[in-house]
N, CA, C and O atoms as a DFTB+ gen file, in Angstrom:
676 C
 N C O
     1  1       4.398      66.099      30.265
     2  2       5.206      66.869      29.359
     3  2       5.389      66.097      28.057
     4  3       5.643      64.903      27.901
     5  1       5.195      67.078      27.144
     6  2       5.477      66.101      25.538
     7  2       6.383      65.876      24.859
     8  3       6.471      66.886      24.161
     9  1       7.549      64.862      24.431
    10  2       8.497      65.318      24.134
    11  2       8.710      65.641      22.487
    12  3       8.087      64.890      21.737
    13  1       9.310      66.404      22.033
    14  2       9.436      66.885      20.907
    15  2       9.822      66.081      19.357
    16  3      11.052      66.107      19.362
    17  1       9.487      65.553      18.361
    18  2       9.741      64.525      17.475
    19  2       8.211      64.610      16.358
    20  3       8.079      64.261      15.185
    21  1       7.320      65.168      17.240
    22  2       5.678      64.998      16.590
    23  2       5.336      63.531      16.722
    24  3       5.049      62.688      15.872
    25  1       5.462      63.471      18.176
    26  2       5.057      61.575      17.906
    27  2       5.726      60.907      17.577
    28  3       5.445      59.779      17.981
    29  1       6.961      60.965      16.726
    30  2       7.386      59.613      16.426
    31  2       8.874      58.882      17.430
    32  3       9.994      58.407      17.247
    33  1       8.023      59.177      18.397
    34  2       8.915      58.514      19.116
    35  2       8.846      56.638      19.879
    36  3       9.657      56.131      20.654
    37  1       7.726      56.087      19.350
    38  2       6.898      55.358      19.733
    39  2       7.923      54.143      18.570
    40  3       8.328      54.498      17.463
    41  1       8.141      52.876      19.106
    42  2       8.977      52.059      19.074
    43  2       8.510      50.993      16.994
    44  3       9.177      50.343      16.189
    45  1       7.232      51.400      17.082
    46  2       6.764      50.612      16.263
    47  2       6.626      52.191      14.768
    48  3       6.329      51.904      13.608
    49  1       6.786      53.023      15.017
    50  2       7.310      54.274      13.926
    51  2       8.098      54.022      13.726
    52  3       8.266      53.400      12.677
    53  1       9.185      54.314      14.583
    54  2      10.885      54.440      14.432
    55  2      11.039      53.538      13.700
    56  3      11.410      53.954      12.603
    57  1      10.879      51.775      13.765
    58  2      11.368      50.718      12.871
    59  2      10.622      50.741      11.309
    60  3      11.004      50.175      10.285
    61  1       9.305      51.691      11.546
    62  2       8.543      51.694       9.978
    63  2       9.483      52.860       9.455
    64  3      10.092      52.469       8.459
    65  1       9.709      53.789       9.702
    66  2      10.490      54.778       9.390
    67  2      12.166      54.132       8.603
    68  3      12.575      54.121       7.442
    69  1      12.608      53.782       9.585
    70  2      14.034      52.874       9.259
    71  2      13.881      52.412       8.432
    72  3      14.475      52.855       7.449
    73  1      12.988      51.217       8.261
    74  2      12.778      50.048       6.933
    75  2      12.165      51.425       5.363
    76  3      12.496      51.516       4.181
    77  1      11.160      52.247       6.280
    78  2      11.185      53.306       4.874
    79  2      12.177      53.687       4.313
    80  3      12.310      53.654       3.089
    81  1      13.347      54.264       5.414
    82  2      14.402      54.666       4.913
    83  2      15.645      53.890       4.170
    84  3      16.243      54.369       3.206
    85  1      15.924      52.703       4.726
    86  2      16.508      51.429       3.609
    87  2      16.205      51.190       2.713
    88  3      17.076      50.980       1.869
    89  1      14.562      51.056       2.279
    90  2      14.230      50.716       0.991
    91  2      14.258      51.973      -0.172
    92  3      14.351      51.679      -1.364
    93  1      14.159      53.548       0.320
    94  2      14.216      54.993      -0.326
    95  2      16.197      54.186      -1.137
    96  3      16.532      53.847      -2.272
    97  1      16.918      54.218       0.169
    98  2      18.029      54.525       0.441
    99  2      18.876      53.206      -0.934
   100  3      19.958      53.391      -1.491
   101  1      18.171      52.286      -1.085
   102  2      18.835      51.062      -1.495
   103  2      18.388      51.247      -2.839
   104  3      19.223      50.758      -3.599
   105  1      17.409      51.755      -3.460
   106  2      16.925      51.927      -4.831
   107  2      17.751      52.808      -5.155
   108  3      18.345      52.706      -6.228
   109  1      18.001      53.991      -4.206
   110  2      18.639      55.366      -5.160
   111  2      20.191      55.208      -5.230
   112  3      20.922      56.086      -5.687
   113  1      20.684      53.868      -4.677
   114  2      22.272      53.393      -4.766
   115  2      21.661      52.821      -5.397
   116  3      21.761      53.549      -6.384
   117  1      21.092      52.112      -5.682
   118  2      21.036      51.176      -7.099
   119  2      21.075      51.701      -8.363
   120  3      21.702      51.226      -9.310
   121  1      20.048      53.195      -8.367
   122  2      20.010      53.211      -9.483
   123  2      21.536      54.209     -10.435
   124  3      21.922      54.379     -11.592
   125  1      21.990      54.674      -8.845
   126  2      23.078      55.333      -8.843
   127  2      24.207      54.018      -9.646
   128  3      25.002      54.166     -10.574
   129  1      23.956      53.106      -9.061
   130  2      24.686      52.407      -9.280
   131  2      25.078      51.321     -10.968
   132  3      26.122      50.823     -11.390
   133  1      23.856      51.343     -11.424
   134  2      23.103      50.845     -12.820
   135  2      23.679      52.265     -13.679
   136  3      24.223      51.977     -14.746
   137  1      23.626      53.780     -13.342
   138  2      23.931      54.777     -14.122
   139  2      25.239      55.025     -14.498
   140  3      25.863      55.579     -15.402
   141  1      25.511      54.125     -12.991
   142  2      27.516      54.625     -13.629
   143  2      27.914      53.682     -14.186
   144  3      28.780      53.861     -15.042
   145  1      27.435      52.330     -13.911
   146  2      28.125      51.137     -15.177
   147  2      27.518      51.328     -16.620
   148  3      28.129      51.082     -17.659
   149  1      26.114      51.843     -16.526
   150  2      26.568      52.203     -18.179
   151  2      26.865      52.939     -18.989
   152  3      26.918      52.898     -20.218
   153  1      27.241      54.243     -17.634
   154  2      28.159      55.286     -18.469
   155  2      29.790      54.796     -18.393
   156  3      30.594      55.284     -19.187
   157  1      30.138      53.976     -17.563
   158  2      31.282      53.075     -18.090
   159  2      31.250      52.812     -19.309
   160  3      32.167      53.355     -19.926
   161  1      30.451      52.092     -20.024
   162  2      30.299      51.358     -20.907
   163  2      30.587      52.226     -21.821
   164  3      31.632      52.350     -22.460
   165  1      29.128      53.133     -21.887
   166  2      29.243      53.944     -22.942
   167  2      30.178      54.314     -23.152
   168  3      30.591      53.873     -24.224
   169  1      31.095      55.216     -22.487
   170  2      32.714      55.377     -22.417
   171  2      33.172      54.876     -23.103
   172  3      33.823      55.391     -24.012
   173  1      32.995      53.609     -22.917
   174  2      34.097      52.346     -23.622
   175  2      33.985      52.143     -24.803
   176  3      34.909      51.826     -25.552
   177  1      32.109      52.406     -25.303
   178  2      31.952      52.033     -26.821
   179  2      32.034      53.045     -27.607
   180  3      32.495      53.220     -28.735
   181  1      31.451      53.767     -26.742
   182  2      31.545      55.278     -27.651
   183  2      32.345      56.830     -27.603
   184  3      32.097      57.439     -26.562
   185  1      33.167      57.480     -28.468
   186  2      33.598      58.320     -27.910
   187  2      32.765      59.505     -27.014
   188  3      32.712      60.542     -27.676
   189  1      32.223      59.611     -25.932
   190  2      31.603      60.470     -24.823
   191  2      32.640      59.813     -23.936
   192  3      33.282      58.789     -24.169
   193  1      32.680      60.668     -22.787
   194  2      33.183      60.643     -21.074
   195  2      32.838      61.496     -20.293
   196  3      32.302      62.463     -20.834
   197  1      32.920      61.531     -19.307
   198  2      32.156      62.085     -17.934
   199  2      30.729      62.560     -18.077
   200  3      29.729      61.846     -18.150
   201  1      30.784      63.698     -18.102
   202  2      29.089      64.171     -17.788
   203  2      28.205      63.694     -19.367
   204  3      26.998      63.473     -19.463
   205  1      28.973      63.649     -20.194
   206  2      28.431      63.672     -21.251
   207  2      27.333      62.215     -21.265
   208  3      26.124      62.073     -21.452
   209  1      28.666      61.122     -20.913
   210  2      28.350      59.871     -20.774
   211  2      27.292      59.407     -19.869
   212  3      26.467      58.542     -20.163
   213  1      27.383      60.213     -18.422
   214  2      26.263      60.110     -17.281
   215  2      24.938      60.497     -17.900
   216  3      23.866      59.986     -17.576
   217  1      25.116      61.589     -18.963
   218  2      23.913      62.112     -19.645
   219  2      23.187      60.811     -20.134
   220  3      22.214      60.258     -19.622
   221  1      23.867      60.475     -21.205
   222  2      23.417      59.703     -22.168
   223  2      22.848      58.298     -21.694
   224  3      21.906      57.660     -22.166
   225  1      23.903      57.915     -20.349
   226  2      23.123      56.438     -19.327
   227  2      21.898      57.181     -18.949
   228  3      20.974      56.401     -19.180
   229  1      21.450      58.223     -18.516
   230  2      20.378      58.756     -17.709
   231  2      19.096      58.607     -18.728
   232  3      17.960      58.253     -18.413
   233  1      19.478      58.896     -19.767
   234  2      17.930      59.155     -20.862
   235  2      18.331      57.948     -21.521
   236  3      17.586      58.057     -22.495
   237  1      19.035      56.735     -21.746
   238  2      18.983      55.907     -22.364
   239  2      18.115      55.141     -21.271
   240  3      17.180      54.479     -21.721
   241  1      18.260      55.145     -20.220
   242  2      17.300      53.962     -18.942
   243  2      16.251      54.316     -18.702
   244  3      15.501      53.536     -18.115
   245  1      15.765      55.712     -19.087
   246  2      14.321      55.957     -18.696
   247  2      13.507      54.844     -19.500
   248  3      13.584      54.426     -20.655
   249  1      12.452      54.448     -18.083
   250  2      11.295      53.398     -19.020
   251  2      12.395      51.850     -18.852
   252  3      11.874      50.738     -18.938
   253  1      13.767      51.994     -18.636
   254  2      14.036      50.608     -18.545
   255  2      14.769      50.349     -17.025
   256  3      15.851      49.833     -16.743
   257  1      13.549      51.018     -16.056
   258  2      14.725      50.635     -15.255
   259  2      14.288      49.403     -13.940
   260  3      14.853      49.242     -12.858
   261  1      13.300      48.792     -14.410
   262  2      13.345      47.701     -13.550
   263  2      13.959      46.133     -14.254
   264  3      13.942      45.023     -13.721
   265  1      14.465      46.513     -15.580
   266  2      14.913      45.598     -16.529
   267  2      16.243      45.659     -15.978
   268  3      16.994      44.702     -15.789
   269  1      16.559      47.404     -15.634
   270  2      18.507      47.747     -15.205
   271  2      18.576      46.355     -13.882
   272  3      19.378      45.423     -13.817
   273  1      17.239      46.743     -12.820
   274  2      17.631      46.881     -11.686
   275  2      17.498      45.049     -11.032
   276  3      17.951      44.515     -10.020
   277  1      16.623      44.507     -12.235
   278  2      16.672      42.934     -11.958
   279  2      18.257      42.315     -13.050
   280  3      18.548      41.127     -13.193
   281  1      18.775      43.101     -13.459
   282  2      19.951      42.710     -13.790
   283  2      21.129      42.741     -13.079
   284  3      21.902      41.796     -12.924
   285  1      21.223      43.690     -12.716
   286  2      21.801      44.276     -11.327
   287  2      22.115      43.350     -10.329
   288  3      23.222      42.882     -10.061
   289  1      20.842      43.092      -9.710
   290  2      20.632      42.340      -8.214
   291  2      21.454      41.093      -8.093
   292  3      22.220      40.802      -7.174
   293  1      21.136      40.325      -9.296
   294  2      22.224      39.038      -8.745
   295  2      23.328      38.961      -8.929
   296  3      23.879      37.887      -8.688
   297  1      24.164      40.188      -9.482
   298  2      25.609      40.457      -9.180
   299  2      25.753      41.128      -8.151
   300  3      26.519      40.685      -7.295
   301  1      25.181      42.180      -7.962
   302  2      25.484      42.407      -6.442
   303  2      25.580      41.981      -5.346
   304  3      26.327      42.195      -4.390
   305  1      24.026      40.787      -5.730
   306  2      24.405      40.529      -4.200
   307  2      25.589      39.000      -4.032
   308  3      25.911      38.514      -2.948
   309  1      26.017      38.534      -5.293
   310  2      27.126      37.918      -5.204
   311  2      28.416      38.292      -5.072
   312  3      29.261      37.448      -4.773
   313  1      28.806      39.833      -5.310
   314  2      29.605      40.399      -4.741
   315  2      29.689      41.016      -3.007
   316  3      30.557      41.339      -2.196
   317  1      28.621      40.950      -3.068
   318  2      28.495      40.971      -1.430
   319  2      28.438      40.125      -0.616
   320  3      28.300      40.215       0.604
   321  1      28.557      39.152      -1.345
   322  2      28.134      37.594      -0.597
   323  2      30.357      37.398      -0.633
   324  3      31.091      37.114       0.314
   325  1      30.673      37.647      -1.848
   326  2      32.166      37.511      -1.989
   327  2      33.067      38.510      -0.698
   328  3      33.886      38.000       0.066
   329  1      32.635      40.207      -0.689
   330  2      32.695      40.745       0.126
   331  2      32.668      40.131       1.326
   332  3      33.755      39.904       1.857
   333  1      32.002      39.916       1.695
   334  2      31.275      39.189       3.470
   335  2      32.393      37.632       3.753
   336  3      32.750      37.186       4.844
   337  1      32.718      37.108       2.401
   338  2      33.580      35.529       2.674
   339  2      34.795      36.222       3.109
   340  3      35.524      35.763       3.988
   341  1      35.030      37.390       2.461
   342  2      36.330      38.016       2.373
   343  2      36.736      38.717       3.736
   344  3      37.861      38.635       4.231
   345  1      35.682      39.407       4.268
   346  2      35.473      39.903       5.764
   347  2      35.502      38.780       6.821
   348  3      35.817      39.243       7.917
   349  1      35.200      37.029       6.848
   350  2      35.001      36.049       7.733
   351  2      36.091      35.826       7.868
   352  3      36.662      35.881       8.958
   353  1      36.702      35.483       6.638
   354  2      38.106      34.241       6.295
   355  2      39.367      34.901       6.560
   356  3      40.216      34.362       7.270
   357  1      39.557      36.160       5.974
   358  2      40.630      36.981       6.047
   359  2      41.214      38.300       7.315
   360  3      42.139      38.509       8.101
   361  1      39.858      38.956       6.788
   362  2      39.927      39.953       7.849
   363  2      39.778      39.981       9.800
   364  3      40.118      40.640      10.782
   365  1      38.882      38.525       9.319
   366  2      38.347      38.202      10.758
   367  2      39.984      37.489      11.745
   368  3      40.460      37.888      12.807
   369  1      40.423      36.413      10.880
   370  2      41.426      36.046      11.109
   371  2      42.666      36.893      11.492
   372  3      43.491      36.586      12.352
   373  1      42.669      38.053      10.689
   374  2      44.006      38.531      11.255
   375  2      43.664      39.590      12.131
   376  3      44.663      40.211      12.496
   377  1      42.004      40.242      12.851
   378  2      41.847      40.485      13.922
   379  2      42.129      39.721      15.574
   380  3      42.200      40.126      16.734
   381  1      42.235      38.328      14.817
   382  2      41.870      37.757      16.112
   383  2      43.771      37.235      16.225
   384  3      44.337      36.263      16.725
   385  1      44.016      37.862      15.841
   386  2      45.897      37.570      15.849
   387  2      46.747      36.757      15.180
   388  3      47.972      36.860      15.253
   389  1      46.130      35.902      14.491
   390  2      46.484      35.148      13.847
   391  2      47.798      35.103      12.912
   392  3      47.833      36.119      12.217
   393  1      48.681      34.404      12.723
   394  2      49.376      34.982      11.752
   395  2      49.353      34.776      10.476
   396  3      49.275      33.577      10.208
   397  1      49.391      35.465       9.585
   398  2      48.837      35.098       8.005
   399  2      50.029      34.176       7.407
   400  3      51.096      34.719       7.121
   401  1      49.855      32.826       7.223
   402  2      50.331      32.178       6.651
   403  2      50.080      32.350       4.524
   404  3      49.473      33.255       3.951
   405  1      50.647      31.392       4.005
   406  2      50.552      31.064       2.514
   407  2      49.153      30.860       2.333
   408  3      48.479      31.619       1.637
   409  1      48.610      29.710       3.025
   410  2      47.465      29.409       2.293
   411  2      46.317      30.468       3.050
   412  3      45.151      30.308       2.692
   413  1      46.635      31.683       4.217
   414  2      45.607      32.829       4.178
   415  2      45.790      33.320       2.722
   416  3      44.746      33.450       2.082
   417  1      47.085      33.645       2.032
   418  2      47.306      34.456       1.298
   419  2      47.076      33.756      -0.311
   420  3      47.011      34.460      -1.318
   421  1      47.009      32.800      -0.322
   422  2      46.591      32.195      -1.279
   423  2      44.657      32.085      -1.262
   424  3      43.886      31.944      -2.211
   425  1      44.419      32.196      -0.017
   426  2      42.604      32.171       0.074
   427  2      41.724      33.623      -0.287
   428  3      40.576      33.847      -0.671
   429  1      42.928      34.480       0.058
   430  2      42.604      36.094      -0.106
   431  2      43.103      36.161      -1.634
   432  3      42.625      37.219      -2.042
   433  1      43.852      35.539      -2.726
   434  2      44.117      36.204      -3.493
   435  2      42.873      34.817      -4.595
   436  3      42.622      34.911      -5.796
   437  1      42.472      33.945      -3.834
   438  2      41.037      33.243      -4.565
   439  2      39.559      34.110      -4.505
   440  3      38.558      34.003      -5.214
   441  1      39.855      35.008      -3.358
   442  2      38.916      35.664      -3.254
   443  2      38.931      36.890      -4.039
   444  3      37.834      37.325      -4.387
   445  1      40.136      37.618      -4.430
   446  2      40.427      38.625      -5.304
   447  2      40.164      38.352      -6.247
   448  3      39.766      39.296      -6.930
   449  1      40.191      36.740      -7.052
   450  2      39.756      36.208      -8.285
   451  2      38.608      36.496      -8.804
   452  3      38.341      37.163      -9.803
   453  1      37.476      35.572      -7.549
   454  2      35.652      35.277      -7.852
   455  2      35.717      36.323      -7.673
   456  3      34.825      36.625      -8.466
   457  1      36.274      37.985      -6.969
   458  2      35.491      39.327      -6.956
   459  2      35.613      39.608      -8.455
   460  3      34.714      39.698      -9.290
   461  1      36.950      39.726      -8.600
   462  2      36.753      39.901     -10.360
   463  2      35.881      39.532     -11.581
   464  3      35.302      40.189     -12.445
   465  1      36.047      37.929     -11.246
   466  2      35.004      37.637     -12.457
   467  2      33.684      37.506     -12.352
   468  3      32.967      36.819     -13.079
   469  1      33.243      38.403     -11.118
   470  2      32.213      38.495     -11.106
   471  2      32.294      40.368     -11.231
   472  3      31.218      40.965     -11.276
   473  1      33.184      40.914     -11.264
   474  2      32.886      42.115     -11.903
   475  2      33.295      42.424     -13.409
   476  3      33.227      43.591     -13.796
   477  1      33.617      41.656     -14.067
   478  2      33.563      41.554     -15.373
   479  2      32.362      40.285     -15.895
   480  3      32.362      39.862     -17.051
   481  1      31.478      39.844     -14.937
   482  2      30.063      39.464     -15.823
   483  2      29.380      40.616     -15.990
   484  3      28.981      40.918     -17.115
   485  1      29.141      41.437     -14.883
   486  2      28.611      42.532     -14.350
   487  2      28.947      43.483     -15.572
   488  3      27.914      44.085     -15.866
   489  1      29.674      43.733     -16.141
   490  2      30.345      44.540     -17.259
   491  2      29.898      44.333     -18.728
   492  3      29.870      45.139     -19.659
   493  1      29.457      42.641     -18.655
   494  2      29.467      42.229     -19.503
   495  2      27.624      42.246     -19.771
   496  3      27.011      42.285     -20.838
   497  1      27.088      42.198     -18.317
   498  2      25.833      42.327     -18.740
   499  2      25.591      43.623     -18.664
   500  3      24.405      43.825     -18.927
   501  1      26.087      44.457     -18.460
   502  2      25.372      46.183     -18.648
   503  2      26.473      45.877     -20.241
   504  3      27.358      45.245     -19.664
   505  1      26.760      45.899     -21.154
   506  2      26.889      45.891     -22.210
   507  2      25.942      45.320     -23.050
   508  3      25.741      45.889     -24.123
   509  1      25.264      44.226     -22.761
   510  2      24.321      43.522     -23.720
   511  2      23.210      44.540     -23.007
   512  3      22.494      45.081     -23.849
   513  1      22.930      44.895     -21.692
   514  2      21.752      45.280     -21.832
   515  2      21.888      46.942     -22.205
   516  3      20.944      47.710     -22.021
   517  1      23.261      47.403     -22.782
   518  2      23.320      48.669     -23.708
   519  2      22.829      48.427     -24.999
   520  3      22.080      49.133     -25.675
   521  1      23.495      47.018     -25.337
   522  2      22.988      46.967     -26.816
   523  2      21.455      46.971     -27.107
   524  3      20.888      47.333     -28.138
   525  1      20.899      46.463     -25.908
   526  2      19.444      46.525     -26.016
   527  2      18.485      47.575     -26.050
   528  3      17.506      47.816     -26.756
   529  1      19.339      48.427     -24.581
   530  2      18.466      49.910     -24.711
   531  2      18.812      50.734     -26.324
   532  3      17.983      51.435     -26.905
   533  1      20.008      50.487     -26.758
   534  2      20.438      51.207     -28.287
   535  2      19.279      51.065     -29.571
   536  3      18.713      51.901     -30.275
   537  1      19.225      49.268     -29.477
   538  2      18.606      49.079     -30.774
   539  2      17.254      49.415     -30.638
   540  3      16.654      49.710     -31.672
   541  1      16.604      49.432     -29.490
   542  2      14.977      50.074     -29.270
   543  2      14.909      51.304     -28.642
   544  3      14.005      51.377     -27.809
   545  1      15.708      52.469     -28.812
   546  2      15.977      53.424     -28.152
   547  2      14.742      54.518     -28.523
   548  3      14.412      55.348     -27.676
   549  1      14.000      54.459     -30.005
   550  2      13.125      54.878     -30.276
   551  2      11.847      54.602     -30.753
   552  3      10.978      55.444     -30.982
   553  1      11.702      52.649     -30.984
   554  2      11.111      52.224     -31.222
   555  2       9.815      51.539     -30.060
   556  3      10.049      50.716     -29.176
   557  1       8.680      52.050     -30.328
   558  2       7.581      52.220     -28.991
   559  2       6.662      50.894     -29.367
   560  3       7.115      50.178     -30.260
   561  1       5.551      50.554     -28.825
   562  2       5.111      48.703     -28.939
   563  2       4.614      48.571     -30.379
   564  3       4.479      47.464     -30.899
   565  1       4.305      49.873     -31.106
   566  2       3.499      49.461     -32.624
   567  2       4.909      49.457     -33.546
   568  3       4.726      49.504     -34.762
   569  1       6.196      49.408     -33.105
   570  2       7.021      49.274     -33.832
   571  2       7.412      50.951     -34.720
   572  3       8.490      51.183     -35.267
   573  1       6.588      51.630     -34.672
   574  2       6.903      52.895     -34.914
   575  2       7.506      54.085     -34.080
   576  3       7.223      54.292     -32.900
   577  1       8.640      55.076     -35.070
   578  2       9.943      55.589     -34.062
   579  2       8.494      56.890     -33.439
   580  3       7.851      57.700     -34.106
   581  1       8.439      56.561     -31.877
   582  2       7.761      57.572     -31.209
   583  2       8.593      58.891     -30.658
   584  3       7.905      59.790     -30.174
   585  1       9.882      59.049     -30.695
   586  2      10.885      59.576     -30.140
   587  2      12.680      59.482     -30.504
   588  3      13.392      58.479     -30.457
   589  1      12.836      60.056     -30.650
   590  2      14.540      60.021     -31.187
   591  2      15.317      60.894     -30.342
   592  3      15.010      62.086     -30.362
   593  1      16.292      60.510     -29.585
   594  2      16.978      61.383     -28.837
   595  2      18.466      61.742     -29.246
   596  3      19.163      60.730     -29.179
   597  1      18.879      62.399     -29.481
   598  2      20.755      62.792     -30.176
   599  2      21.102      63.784     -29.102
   600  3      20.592      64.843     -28.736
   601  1      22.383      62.917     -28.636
   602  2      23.021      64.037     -27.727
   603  2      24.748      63.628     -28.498
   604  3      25.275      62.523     -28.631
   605  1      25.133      64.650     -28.786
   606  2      26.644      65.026     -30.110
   607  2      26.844      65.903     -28.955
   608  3      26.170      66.506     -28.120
   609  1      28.227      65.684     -29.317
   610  2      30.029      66.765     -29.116
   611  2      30.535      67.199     -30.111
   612  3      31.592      66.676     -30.466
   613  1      30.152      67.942     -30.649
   614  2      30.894      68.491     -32.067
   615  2      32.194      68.439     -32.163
   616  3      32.795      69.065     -31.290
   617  1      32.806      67.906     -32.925
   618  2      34.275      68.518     -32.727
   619  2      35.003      68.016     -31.399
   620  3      36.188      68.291     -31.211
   621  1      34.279      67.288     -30.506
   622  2      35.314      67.350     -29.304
   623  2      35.390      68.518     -28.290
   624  3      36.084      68.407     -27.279
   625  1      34.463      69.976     -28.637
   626  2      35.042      70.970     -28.322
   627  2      34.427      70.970     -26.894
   628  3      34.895      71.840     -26.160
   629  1      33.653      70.319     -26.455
   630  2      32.666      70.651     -25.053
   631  2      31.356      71.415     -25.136
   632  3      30.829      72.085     -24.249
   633  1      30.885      71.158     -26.513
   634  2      29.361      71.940     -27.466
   635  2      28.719      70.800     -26.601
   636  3      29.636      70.047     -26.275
   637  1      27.622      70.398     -26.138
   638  2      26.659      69.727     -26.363
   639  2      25.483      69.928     -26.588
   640  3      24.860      70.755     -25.923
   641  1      25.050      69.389     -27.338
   642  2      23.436      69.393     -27.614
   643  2      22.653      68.584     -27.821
   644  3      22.861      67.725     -28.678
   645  1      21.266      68.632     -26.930
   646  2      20.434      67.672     -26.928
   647  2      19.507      67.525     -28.238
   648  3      18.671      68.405     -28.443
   649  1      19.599      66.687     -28.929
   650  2      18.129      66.778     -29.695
   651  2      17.020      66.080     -29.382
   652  3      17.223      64.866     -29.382
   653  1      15.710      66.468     -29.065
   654  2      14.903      65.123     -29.112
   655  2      13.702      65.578     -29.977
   656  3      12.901      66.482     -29.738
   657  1      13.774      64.609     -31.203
   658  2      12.349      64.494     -32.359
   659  2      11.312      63.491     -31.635
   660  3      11.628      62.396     -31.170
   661  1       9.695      64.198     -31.618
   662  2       9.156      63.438     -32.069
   663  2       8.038      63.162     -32.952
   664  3       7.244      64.053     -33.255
   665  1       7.943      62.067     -33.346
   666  2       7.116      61.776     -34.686
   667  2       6.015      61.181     -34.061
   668  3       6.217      60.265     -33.263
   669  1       4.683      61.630     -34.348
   670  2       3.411      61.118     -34.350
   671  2       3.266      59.940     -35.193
   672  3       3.652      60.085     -36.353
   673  1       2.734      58.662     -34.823
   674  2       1.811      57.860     -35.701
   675  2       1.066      57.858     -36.143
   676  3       0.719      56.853     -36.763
């Protein structure tokens, strides 16, 4: 009797499948993740917010996004590395009954620190690498504008409109 799956029930699929699915799964949080810090940003520098702003991170990263995504990586995974100290030292401890003394609470609020200033480098580098996607936003390798993109709010009123020129060399 056959059982139903189309085959992939066989021990050495299932784990190629899995690892397919982590690596699908970990890019599209990443890049999820690269889109909303620099529509943070943008936010911050420019008057846009919400969708407007998600817009404008989305077509500002096209073409830059393995530049986003090696910028990315070593804050993350030092926040996860901060995460994980924070899960051993703290959390683990007051599972196992412990009672939280001063210096738990002084180790948890060192750890609240390094999470921070490592989420304000993180802030600080999706800002420089805004300023970067900005100043070459239309400029292609012969130095000539191949493309110009304008996305305006008129007025504030909730108009938007995309423009995109482009100019032949």
């Amino acid at each position: 009797m056959m059982k139903p799956g189309f085959g992939f029930y066989s021990r050495n699929n299932v784990l190629l499948l899995s690892a397919a699915g982590v690596v699908l799964y970990s890019v599209l949080l990443a890049n999820a993740l690269i889109i909303s810090n620099l529509s943070l940003v943008l936010s911050g520098t420019e008057r846009s917010s919400g969708y407007l702003a998600l817009l404008k991170a989305c077509v500002m990263i096209r073409g830059r996004t393995s530049t986003a995504l090696s910028l990315a990586l070593p804050v993350n995974l030092a926040l996860a590395g901060i995460e994980a100290l924070f899960q051993y030292r703290i959390v683990r401890a007051s599972h196992r009954g412990q009672t939280p003394s001063s210096l738990m609470a002084l180790e948890g609020m060192l750890i609240a620190y390094l999470y921070s200033i490592f989420l304000v480098l993180d802030t600080i580098a999706t800002c420089i690498f805004f300023k970067s996607c900005k100043t070459s936003s239309c400029i292609d390798q012969e130095g000539k504008c191949a493309y110009k993109i304008e996305i305006a709010d008129e007025d504030n009123v909730g108009y938007v409109s995309l423009k995109v020129s482009q100019e032949l060399p």
